[in-house]
C-alpha positions as CSV (number, residue, x, y, z in Angstrom):
1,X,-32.2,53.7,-91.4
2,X,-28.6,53.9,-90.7
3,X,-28.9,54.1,-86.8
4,X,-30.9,51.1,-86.9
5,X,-27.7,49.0,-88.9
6,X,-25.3,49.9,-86.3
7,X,-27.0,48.2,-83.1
8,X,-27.7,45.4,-85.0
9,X,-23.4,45.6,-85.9
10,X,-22.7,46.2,-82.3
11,X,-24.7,43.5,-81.1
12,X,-23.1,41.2,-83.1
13,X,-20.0,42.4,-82.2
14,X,-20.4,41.5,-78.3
15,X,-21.9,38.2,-79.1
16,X,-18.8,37.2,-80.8
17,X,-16.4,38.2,-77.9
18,X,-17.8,36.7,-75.4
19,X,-18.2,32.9,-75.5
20,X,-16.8,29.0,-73.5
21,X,-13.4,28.6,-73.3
22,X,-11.5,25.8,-72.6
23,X,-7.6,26.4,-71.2
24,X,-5.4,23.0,-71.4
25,X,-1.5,22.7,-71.0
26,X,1.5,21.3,-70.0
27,X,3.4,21.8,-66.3
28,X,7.0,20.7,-66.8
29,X,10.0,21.2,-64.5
30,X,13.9,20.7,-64.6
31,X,13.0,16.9,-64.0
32,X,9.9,16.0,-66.1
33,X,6.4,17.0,-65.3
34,X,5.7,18.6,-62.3
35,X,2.6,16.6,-60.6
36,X,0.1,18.4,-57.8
37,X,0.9,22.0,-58.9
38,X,-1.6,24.9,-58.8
39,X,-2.5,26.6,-61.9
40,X,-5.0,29.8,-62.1
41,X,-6.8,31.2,-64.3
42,X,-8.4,34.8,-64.9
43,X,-9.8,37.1,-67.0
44,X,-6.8,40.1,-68.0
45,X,-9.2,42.6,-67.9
46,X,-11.1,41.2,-65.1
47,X,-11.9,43.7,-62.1
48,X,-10.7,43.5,-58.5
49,X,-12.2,41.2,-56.5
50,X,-13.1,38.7,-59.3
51,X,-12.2,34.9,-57.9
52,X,-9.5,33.0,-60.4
53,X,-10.8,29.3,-61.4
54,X,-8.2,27.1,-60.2
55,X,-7.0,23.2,-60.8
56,X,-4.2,20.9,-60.1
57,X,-2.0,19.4,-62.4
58,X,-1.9,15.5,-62.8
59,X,0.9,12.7,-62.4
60,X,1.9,13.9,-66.2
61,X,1.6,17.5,-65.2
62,X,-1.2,18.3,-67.5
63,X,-4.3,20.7,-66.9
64,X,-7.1,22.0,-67.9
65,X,-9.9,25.0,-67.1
66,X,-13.5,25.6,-68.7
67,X,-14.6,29.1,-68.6
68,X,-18.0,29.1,-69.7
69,X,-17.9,33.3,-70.4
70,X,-14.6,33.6,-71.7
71,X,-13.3,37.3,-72.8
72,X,-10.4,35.6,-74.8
73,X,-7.5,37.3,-72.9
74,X,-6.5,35.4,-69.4
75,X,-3.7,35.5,-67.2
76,X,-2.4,31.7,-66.0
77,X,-0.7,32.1,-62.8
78,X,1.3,28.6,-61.7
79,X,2.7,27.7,-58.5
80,X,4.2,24.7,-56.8
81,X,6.0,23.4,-54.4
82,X,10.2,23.9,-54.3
83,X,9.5,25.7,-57.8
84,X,9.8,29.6,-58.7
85,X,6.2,31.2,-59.4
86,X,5.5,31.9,-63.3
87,X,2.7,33.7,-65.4
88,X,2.0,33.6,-68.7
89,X,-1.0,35.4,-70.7
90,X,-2.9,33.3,-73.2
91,X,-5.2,34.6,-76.0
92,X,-7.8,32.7,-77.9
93,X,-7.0,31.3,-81.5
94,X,-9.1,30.0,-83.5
95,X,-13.0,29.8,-82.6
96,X,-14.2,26.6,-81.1
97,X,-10.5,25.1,-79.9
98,X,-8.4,25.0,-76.7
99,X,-6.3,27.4,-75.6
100,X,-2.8,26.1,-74.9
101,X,-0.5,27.1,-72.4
102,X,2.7,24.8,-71.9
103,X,4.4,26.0,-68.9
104,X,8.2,25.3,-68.1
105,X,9.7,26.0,-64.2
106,X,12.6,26.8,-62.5
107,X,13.2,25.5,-59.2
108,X,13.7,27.4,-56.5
109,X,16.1,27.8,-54.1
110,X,14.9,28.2,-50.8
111,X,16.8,30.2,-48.1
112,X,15.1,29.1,-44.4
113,X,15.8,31.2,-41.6
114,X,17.9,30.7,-38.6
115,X,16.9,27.4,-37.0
116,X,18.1,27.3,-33.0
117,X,18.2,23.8,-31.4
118,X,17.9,23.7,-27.9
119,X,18.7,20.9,-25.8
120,X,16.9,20.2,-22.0
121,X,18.5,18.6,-19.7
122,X,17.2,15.1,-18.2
123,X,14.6,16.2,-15.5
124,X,15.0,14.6,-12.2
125,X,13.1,12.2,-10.9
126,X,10.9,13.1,-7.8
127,X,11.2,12.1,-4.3
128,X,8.0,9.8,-4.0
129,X,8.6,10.5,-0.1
130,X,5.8,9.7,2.3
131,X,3.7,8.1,-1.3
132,X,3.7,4.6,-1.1
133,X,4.1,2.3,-4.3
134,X,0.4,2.0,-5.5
135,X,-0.5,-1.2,-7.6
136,X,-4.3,-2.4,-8.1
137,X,-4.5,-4.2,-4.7
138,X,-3.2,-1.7,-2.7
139,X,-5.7,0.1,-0.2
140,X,-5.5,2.9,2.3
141,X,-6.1,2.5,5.9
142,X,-6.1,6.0,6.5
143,X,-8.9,6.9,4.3
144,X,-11.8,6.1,6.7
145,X,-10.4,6.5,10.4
146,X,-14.1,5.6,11.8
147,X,-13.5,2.6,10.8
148,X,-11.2,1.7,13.8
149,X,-12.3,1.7,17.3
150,X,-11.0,4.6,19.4
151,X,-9.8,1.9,21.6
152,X,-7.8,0.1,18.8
153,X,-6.4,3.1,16.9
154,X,-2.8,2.8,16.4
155,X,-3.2,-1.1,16.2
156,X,-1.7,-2.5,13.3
157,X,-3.6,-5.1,12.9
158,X,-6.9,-3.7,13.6
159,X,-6.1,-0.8,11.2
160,X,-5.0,-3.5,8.4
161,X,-8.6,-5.3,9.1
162,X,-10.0,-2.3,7.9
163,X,-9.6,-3.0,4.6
164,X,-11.9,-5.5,3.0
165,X,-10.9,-9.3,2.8
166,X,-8.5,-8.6,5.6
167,X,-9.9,-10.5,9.3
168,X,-8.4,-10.6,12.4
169,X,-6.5,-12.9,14.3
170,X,-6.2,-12.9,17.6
171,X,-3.3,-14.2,19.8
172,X,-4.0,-17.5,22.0
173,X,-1.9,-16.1,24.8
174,X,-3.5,-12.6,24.4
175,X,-0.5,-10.7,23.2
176,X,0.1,-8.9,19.9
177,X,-2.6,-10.0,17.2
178,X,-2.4,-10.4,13.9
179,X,-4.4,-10.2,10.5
180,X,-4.7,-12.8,7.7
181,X,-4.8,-12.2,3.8
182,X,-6.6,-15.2,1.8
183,X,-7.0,-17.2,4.8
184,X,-2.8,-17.4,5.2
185,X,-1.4,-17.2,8.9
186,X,-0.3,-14.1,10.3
187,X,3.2,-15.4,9.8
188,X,3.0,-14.9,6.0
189,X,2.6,-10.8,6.3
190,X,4.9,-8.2,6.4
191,X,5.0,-4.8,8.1
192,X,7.5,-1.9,6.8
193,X,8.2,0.9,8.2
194,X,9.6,3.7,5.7
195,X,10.8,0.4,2.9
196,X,12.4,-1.2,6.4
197,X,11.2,-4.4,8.4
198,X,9.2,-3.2,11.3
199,X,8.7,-6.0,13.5
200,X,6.2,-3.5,16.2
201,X,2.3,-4.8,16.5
202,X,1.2,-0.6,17.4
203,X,1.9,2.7,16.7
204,X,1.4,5.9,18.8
205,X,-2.6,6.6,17.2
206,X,-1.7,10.5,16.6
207,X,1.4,9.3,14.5
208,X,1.4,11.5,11.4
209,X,1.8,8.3,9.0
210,X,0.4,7.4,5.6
211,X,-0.6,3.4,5.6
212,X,-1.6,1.3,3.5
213,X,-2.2,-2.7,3.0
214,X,-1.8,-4.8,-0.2
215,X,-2.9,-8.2,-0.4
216,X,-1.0,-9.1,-3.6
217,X,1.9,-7.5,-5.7
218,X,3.3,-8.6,-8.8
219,X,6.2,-6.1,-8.4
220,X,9.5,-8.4,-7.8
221,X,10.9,-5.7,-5.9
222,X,8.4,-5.7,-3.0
223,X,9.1,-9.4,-1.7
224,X,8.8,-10.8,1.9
225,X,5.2,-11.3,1.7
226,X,3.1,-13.9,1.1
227,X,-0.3,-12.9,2.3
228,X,-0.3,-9.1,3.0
229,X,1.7,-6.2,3.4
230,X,1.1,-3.4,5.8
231,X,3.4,-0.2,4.9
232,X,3.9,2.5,6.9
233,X,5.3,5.8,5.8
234,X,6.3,8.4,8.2
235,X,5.5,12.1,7.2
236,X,8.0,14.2,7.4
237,X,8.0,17.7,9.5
238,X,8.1,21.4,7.8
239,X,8.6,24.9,8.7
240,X,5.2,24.9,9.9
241,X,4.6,23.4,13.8
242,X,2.0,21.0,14.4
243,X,0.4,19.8,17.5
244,X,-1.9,17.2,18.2
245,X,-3.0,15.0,21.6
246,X,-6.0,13.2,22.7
247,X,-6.9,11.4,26.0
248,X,-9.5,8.8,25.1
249,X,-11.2,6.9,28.2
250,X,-13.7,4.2,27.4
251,X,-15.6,2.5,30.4
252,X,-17.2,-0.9,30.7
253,X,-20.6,0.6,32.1
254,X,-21.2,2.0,28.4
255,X,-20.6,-1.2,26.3
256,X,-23.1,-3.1,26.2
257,X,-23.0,-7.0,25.2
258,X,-25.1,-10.5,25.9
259,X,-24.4,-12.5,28.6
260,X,-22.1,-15.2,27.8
261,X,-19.6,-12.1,26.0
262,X,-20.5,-10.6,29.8
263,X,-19.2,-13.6,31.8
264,X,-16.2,-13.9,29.3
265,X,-14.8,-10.7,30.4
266,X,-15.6,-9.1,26.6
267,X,-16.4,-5.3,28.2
268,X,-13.5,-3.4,28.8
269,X,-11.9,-0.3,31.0
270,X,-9.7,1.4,28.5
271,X,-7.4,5.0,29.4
272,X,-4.7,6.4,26.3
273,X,-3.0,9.0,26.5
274,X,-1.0,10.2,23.1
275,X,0.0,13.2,21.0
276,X,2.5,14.4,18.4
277,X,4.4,16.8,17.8
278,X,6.0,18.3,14.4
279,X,7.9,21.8,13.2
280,X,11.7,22.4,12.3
281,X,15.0,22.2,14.1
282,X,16.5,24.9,12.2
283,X,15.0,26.4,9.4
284,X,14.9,24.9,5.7
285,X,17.5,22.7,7.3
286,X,16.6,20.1,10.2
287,X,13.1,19.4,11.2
288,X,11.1,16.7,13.2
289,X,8.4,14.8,13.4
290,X,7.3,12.7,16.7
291,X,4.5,10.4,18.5
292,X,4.0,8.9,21.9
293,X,1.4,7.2,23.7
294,X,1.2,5.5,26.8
295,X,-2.3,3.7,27.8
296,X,-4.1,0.8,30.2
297,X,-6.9,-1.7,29.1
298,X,-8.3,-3.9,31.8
299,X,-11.1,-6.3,31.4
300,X,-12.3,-9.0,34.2
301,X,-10.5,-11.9,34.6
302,X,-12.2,-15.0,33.6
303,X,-11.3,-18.3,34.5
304,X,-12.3,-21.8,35.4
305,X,-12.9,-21.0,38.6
306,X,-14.9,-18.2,38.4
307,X,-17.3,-18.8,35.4
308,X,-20.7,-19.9,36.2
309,X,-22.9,-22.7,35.1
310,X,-24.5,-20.9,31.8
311,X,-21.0,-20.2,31.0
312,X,-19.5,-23.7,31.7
313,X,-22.6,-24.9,29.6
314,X,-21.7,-23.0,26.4
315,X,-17.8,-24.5,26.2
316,X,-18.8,-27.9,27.1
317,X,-18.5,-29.0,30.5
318,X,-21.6,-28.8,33.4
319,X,-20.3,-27.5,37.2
320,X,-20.5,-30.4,39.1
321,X,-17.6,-32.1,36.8
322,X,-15.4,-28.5,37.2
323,X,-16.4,-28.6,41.5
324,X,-15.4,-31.7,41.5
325,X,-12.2,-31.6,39.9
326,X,-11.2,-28.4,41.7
327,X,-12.1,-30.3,45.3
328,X,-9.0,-33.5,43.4
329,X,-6.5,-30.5,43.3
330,X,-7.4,-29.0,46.6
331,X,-6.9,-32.7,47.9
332,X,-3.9,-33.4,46.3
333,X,-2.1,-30.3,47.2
334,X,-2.3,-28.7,43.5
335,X,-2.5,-25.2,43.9
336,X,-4.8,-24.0,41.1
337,X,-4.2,-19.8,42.1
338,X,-1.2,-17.5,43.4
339,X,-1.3,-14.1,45.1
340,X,0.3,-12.9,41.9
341,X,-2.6,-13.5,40.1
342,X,-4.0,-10.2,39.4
343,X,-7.8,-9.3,40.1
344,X,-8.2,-8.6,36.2
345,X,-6.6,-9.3,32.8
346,X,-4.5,-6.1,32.7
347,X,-2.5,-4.7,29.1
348,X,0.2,-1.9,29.3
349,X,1.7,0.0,26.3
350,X,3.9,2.5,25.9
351,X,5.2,3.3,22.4
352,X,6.8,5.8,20.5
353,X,7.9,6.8,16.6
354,X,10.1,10.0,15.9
355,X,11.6,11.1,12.6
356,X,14.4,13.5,11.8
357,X,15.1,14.9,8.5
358,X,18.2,16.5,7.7
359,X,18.1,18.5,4.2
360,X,22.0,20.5,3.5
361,X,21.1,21.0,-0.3
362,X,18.4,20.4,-2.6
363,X,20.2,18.1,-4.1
364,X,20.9,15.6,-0.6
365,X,18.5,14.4,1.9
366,X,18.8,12.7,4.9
367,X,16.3,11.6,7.4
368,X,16.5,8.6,10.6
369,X,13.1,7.1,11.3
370,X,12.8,5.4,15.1
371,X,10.8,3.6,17.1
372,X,10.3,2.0,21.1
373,X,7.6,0.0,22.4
374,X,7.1,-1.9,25.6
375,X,4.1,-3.8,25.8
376,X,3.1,-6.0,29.6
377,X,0.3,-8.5,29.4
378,X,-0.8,-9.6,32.9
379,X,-2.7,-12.8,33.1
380,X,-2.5,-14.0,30.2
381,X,-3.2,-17.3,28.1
382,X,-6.5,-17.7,30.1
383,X,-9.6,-18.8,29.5
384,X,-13.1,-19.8,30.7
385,X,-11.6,-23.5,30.8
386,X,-8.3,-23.0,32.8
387,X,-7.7,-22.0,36.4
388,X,-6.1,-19.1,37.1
389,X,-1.9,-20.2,38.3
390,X,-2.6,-22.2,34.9
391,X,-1.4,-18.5,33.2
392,X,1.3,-15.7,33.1
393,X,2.7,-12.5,32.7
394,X,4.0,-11.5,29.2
395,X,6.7,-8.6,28.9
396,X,7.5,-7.6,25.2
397,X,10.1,-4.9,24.2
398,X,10.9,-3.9,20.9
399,X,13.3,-0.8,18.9
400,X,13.9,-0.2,15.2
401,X,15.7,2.3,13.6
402,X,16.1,2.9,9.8
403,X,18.4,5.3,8.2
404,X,18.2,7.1,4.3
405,X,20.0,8.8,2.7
406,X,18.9,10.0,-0.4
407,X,21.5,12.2,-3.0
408,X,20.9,13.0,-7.3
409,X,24.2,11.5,-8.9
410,X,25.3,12.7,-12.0
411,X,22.9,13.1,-15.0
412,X,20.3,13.5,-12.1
413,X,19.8,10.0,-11.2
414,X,18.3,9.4,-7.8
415,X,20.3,7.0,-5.5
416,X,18.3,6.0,-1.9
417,X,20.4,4.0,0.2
418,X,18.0,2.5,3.6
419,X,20.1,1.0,6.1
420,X,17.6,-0.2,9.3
421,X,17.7,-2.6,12.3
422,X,15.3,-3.7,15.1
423,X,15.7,-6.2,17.8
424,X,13.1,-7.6,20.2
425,X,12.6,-9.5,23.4
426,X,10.1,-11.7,25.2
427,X,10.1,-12.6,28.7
428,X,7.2,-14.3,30.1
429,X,6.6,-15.7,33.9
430,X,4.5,-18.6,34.8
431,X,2.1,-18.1,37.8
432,X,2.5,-21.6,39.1
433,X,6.2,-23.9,38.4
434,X,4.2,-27.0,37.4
435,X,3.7,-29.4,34.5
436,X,1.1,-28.5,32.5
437,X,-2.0,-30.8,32.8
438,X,-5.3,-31.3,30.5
439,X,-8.4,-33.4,31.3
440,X,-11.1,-34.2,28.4
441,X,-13.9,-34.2,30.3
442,X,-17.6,-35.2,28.3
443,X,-20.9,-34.0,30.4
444,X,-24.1,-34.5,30.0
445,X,-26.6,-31.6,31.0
446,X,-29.8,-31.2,32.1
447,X,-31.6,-30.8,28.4
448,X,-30.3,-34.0,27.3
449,X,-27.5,-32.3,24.8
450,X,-23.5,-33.7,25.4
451,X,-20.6,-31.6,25.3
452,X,-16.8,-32.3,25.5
453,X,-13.8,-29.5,26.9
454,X,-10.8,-29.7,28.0
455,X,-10.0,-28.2,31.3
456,X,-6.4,-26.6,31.8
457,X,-4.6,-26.8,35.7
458,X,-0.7,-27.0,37.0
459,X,1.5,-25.1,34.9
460,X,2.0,-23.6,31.4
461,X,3.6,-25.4,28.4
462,X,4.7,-22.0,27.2
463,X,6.1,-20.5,30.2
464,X,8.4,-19.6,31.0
465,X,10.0,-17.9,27.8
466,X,12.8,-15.2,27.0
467,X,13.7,-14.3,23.9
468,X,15.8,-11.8,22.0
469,X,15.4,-11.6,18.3
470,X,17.3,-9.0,16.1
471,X,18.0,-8.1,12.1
472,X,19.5,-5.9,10.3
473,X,19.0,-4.6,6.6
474,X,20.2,-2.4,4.0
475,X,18.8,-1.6,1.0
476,X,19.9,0.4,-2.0
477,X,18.7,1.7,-5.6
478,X,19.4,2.3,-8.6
479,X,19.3,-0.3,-10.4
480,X,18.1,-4.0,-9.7
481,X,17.1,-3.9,-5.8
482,X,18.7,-5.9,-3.7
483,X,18.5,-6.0,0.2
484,X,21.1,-8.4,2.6
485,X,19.5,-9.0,6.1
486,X,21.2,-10.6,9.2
487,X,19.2,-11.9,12.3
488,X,19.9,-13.8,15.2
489,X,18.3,-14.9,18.0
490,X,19.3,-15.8,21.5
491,X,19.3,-17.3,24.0
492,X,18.9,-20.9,22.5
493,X,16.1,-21.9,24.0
494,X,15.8,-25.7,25.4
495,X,13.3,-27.7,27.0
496,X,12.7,-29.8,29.5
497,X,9.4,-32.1,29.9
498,X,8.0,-33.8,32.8
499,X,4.7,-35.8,32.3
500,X,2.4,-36.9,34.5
501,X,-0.8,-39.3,34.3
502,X,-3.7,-39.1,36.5
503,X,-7.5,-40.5,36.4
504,X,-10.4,-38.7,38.2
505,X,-14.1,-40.3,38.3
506,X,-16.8,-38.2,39.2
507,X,-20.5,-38.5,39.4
508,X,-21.4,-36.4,36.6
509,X,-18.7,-37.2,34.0
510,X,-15.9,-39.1,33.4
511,X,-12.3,-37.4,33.0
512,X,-9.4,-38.2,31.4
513,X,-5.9,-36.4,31.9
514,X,-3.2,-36.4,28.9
515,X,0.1,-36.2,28.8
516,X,1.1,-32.7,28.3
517,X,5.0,-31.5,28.6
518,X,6.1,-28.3,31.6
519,X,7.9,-26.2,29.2
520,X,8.2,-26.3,25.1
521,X,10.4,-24.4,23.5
522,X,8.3,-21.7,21.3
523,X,10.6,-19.1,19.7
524,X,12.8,-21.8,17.5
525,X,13.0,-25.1,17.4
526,X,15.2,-27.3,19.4
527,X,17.4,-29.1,17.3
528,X,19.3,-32.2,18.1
529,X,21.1,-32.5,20.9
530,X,20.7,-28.9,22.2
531,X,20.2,-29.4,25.5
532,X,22.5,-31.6,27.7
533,X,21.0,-35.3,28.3
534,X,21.4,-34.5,31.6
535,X,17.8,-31.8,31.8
536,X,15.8,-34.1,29.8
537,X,14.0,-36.4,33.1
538,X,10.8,-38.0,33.0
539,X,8.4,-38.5,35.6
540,X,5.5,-41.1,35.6
């Protein structure tokens, strides 16, 4: 009977120890109540790995834990931030009330460890040599060299028609073309060579250059331009030599065309020689980086005299009005050809681009960028519609030369300063010393259809010319940019005009000369009273 009395004793004993707690307080500091701290709470008795319940205080400091099997003995552990740890032990009171534990901190003082500081120095900016400035218009020419012609690689313009929305515009007297950006002349471009005016029309084809063309640029600092810009960045040479050469031949026989582009002389002989060379001077010092090319294009000559009826048909005139107008000059004594007249059109070219880079410290940089062309045109400003003494020869020359040198001031700021020049003449020679005469002639052929031309004979408005044209520039950055050119060009060029009127009848059509002046001037215009009274005559 007794044994039985003390289970029932000791059951009742564990049933009372055991039971739902509820721990509430206070978090104060030196300030007030101590918001956001950490209090914990466990069992004192509690065996390792036993998980504390945890809460925060609130913006009064005050907290509060339910154990739901509470022994009656706990440890409160709080923490917080810029205050010293405390613990505290809390027992249970009375039966069926909180257990509260106020809790007062200290605040710590907090020793950190050695903090270093360490300052970099302003990095310098790079040397964007050889990389063009990129906006969104910009587009490479280099990028897709199959896109050129064998026969026109190394022409500017045909390299800058490349890119899209870029055409081609040729020259009326066959010399140098051109290319045209939203429909603008050819006037309205620019070409640079290295941040420098370059005033060439071709480059040697193996020229180790980066190009580029870009229609439209909102950056003030690249000005000059209204239509496009071609730039042109020569690469500079290494410690490594580089060799390149070609010898390109393209014949006539292996082009094929229609008719009429047959009869207009549109096939073509073409011969180009060219290579380049690269490599250093003297090592990590002086090195070089250089292009020539020298080449021949020859095409037949067309002219009035010797196109045939279906060509005569497509400009506008039939054969008996051109036979009968070349039987008035042979009358008259007009000579309408000259033994300089060559069998066909002929174009020579010779060009050639070098660069030099001089480097005496990593911190300096130097390099001179040159270039010499010579182009000859033979019979040129030509056509199915003039007789041949009614064209010329056309001689072009042309340098340019740009220095930098480029140095890290103080503070590693980059200063370039571009100094370039270029000069270039034009001499041109008339077959035939005549005035220059037109005739609107209107036909009528065969199939009932009209057609109107005007047929060219005598001498050449623009001929003869000579010209010299020259500009220098200098550029220089940091800073705002700013760039002071000086050109000239000489000789002044005058003019003097002779007219003279003449009517021809003939059976088929009816022709009608205009007045047309010898010579114009064509690289400036003449301003008042440049030319004594004395050369200014005219003849009726």
């Amino acid at each position: 009977m007794s044994t039985v009395v003390l289970a029932l004793v000791s059951a009742k004993s564990a049933q009372t120890q055991t039971q739902r707690d509820v721990l509430a307080g206070h978090i104060t500091g030196p300030n007030g109540p101590v918001p956001g701290a950490t209090v914990s709470v466990l069992a004192a008795n509690a065996p390792a790995g036993t998980f504390a319940q945890t809460a925060r205080t609130d913006a009064e400091g005050r907290w509060l834990v339910a154990v739901q099997e509470g022994t009656g003995d706990y440890v409160v552990r709080v923490t917080a931030i810029g205050m010293v740890p405390k613990s505290v032990t809390a027992k249970r009171g009375e039966a069926r009330k909180p257990i509260i534990v106020d809790v007062k901190m200290e605040q710590a003082v907090v020793e950190l460890g050695p903090v270093r500081v360490v300052e970099q120095r302003r990095q310098r900016p790079p040397r964007a040599e050889g990389v063009p400035e990129r906006v969104g218009s910009d587009r490479a020419v280099d990028g897709f060299p199959s896109a050129i012609a064998v026969g026109d690689q190394g022409n500017l313009a045909a390299m800058a028609v490349s890119v899209p929305g870029v055409t081609l515009v040729p020259d009326a007297g066959g010399g140098i073309p051109g290319f045209s950006v939203l429909g603008l002349s050819a006037d309205q471009n620019r070409v640079t060579l290295n941040g420098m005016s370059f005033s060439g029309g071709d480059i040697p084809r193996d020229a180790m250059v980066i190009t580029r063309v870009a229609s439209t640029s909102y950056d003030v600092s690249r000005g000059g331009f209204s239509g496009g810009q071609l730039s042109i960045s020569a690469n500079s040479g290494g410690n490594f030599s580089q060799r390149l050469a070609h010898v390109t031949f393209d014949s006539r026989s292996l082009q094929a065309t229609d008719a009429v582009g047959r009869e207009l002389g549109a096939p073509y002989n073409n011969a180009q020689i060219s290579g380049a060379a690269s490599g250093p001077i003297v090592l990590d010092k002086v090195f070089y980086n250089v292009a020539a090319q020298m080449g021949r294009r020859s095409s037949d000559l067309q002219s009035l005299v010797t196109s045939d009826a279906f060509v005569l048909q497509r400009v506008g005139v039939s054969r008996d009005s051109v036979t009968r107008l070349l039987n008035v000059l042979g009358t008259r004594g007009v000579p309408f050809s000259t033994n300089t007249v060559p069998a066909d059109r002929l174009t020579d070219n010779v060009s050639l681009l070098g660069r030099v880079d001089w480097t005496p410290s990593p911190t300096k940089v130097g390099n001179v960028v040159g270039a010499v062309r010579r182009n000859i045109a033979r019979a040129s400003f030509l056509g199915a519609t003039a007789v041949p003494g009614h064209g010329g020869d056309l001689t072009t020359n042309g340098a340019d030369v740009t220095g930098t040198f480029s140095a890290y001031l103080p503070n590693n700021y980059l200063n370039d300063l571009r100094v370039g020049a270029h000069v270039n003449s034009a001499n041109s020679n008339p077959y035939v010393g005549l005035p220059d005469i037109r005739v609107l002639v209107s036909s009528q052929f065969a199939d009932s259809t009209n057609g109107n031309a005007t047929l060219q004979f005598g001498g050449n408005a623009a001929l003869p010319r000579v010209g010299r044209a020259a500009q220098r520039c200098t550029t220089c950055s940091p800073g705002s940019r700013w760039i002071v050119c000086t050109a000239s060009v000489s000789p002044p060029i005058c003019a003097r005009t002779a007219f003279r009127r003449n009517s021809i009848r003939t059976g088929a059509a009816s022709t009608r000369s205009t007045r047309s002046p010898m010579s114009t001037p064509i690289d400036r215009p003449r301003s008042a009273g440049c030319c004594p009274a004395s050369e200014h005559r005219q003849a009726r």
